[in-house]
N, C-alpha and C positions, 0 to 999 in steps of 0.2 A: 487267337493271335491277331496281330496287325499288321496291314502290309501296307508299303508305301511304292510309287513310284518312280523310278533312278534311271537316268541314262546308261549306268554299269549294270543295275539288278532289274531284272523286270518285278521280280520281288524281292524283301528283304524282311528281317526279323525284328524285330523291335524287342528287344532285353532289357528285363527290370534288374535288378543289381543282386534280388533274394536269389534268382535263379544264377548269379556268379558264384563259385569254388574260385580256391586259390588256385593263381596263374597257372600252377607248374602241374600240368595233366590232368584238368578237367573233367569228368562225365557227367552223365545225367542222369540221375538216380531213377528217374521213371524210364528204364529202361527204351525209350524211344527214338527214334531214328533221326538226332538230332547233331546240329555239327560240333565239333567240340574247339574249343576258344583256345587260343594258345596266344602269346604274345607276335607271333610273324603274323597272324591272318587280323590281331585285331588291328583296325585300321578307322580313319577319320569316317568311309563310306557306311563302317559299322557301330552306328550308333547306339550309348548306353545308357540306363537309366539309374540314376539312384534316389529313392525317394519322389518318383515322378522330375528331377531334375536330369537334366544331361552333362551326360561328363565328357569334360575334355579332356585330352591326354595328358595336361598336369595333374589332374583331379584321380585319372585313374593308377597314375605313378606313386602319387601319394597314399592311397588306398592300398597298392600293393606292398609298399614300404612298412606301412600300419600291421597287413596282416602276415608278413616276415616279422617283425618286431615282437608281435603276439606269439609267436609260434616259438621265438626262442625263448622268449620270457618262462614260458606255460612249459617248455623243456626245460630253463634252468632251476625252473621251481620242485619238478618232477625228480633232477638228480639232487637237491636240497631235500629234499624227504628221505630218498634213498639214502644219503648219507646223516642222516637223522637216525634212520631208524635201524643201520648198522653201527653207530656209535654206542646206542643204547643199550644193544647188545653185547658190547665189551664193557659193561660195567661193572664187573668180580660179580655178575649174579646177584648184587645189592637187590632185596625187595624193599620196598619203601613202605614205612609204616607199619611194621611189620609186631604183632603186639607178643611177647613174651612174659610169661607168670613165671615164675619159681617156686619150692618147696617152701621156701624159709619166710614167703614175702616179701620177696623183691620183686619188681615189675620192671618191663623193658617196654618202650615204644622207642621203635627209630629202622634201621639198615642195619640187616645179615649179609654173611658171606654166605659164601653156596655150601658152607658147617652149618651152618645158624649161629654162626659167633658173632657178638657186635661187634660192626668193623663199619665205620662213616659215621655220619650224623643221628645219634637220640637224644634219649630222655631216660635217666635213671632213677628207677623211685626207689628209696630203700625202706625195710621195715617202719623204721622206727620214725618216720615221713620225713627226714632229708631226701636231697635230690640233684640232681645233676645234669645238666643240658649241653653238649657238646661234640666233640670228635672221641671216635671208640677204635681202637685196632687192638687186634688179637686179642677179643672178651675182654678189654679191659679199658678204663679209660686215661686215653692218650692222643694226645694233641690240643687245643684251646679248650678251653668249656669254660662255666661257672658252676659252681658247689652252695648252694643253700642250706646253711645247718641250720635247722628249728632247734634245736635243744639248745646249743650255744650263741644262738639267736645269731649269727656271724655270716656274712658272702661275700665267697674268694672267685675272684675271675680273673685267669690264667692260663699257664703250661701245668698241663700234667703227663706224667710218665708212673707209665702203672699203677693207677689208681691214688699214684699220691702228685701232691703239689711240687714242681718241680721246675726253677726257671726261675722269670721275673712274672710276679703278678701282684693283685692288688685285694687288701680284704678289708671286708665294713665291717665295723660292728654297730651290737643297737644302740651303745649307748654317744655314737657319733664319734669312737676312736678310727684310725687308721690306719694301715701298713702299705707302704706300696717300695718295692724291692725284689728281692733275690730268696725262693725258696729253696732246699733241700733236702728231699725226703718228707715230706708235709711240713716240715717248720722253716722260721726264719735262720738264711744264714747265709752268709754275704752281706754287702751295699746296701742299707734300705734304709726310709725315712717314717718313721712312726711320731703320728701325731695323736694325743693322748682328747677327751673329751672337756679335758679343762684350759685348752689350749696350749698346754705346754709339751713341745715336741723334741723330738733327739734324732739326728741325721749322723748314722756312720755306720759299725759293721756290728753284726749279729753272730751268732754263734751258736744252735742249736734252741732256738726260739729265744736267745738270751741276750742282754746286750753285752757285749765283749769286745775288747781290744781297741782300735783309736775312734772316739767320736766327739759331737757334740751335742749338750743337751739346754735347752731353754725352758725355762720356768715362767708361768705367767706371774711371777713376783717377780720382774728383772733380775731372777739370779740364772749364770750363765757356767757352766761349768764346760771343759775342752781336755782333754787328754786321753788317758787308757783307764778301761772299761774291764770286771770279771766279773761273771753272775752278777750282773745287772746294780753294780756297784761302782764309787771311784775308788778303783786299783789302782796303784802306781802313780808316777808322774803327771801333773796336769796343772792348770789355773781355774780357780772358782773365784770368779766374779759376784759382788752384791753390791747392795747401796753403799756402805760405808767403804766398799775396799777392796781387797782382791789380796788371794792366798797363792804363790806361785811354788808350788812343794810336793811333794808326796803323801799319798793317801792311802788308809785301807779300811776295808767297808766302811765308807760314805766318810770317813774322819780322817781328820790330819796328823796323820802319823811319818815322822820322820824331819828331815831337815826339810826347813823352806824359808821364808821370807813371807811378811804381812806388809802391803802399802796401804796405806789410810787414805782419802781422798781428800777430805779438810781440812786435815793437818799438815800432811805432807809428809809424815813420818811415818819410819821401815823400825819392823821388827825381824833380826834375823837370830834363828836358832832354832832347837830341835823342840817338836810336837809330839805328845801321847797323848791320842783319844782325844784328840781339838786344845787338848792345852799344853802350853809350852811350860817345858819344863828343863834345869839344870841353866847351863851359862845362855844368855843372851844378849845379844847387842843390839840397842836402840839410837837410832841415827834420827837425825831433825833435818828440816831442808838445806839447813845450812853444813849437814854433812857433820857435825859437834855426835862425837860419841860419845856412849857409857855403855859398861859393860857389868850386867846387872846379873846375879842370881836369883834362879826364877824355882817356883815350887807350888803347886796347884794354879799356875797362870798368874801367880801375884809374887811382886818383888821384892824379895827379901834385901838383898843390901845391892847397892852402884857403888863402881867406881868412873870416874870424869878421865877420859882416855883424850880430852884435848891437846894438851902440851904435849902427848905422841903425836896426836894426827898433824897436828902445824908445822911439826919439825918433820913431815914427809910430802906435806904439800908440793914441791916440787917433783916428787919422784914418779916414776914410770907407773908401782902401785896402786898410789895414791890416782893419778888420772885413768887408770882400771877399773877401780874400784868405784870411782864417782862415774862412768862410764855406763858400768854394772847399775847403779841404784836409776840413773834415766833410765835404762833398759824396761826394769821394772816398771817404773812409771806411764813411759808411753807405750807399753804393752807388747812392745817388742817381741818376737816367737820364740815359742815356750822352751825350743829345742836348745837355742842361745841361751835362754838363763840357764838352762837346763847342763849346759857345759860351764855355763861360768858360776852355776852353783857350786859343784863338784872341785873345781877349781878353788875355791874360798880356803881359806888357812886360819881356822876361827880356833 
């Protein structure tokens, strides 16, 4: 040690900074008969060293403040573990990665319950090499995943509930088709929009993987068909749109069966009367733009005899009818909703 000499100390200590502990109750580790530093005795007469530099009492304020700062840090870090490592512990016993075989050839990697039931996050392989990566509760899979079929070359990424598709999700297949909607029990059924691999797609409601009840379907030949839908057919009520025209009527499997109306696009003229199997047949009425009828007997879709219903229609031109009826034929033309012709077909006295 070194000693210097002070008008107050005949000697004094000279202190390196290594030999400092924090402020708050000090010793000396080498057990020797030394004084112990506390903030009342340290004083400007007691001069300190750090680094071979001397400190001033700003120098050693901030130094203390440093090593408070340290010491809760290094404590808030200590109860962030503690509460680490009791969360982990309430985790249902989940082991992670946990690898399960079966009898039949089924393979499990992922999280058990304290059963060994999958329950959280795996990977399901099945015999026949499908497979399934997702959420699993009580042995079974439920909550998000996707399903990789190798045999039907297909993948579904969704809701599932019990091992089957259940919710809204989405599925590929190889050959670039797509479903993205509403399942039910693994098939489609609900809302959903399927688009086919040749680009033409149909957007409404499904029914048991089927398409059923009100939708719409688009063809890559611009033909457009809108209304109700049975086993994957036009049932009932609808409009089919093509190049030449548009059929506003009634259908059953995929044909025009029933009353409807035909509008032409370059002519301008309406066919209205009753259809079997696309072709009209018995009485029907053909109207020109200029509203000029005839009322023709039809039989395999070709006209047997007209009669010229002009000299009736002139003498109603003014009537209530008559501005209905011509009403009714714009309807058709500018495509007006299906529902309205739909009531003002019904309405017709042919």
């Amino acid at each position: 040690m070194r000693y210097q000499n002070n008008k107050n100390f005949s000697k004094r200590r000279i202190i390196t900074i290594n030999q400092i502990k924090p402020l708050n109750n000090i010793e000396n580790n080498n057990n020797q008969n030394q004084n112990i530093i506390t903030n009342e005795n340290l004083n400007s007469d007691f001069p300190i060293y750090r680094n071979n530099i001397k400190m001033n009492d700003k120098d050693l304020n901030n130094y203390e403040k440093e090593e408070i700062k340290s010491m809760k840090n290094k404590e808030k870090e200590e109860k962030n573990e503690l509460f680490l490592k009791k969360k982990s512990t309430k985790k249902l016993n989940f082991a992670k990665n946990e690898i399960k075989q079966y009898s039949n050839g089924i393979k499990y990697i992922g999280e058990l319950d304290k059963n060994s039931h999958k329950s959280g996050k795996g990977k399901l392989i099945l015999s026949n090499g499908n497979y399934y990566e997702g959420e699993f509760k009580n042995d079974k899979m439920n909550g998000k995943g996707k399903f990789t079929d190798i045999i039907n070359n297909s993948i579904y990424e969704g809701n599932f509930i019990d091992n089957e598709k259940n919710g809204f999700g989405k599925e590929i297949f190889s050959d670039g088709s797509k479903y993205e909607g509403n399942f039910l029990n693994g098939k489609r059924n609900g809302k959903g929009k399927l688009i086919l691999s040749n680009g033409s797609e149909y957007n409404g409601n499904f029914i048991n993987d089927k398409i059923e009840g009100k939708g719409k379907f688009k063809w890559n030949e611009n033909k457009i068909y809108e209304g109700n839908w049975e086993n994957n057919c036009l049932n009932g009520f609808g409009c089919f749109i093509e190049n030449n025209g548009k059929f506003i009527g009634f259908f059953q499997n995929d044909k025009k069966n029933g009353f409807g109306i035909n509008y032409f696009y370059h002519s301008h003229n309406y066919i209205i009367g009753y259809w079997i199997n696309d072709k009209i047949e018995g009485i029907a009425i053909f109207v020109n733009s200029d509203l000029n009828f005839k009322i023709c007997n039809m039989k395999n879709n070709q006209i047997e005899k007209c009669y010229n219903l002009n000299n009736e229609i002139n003498n109603m031109k003014h009537s209530n009818e008559y501005i209905e009826l011509k009403n009714f034929f714009n309807d058709v033309k500018n495509n007006k909703s299906f529902v309205d012709n739909k009531m003002k077909l019904g309405n017709l006295d042919l």
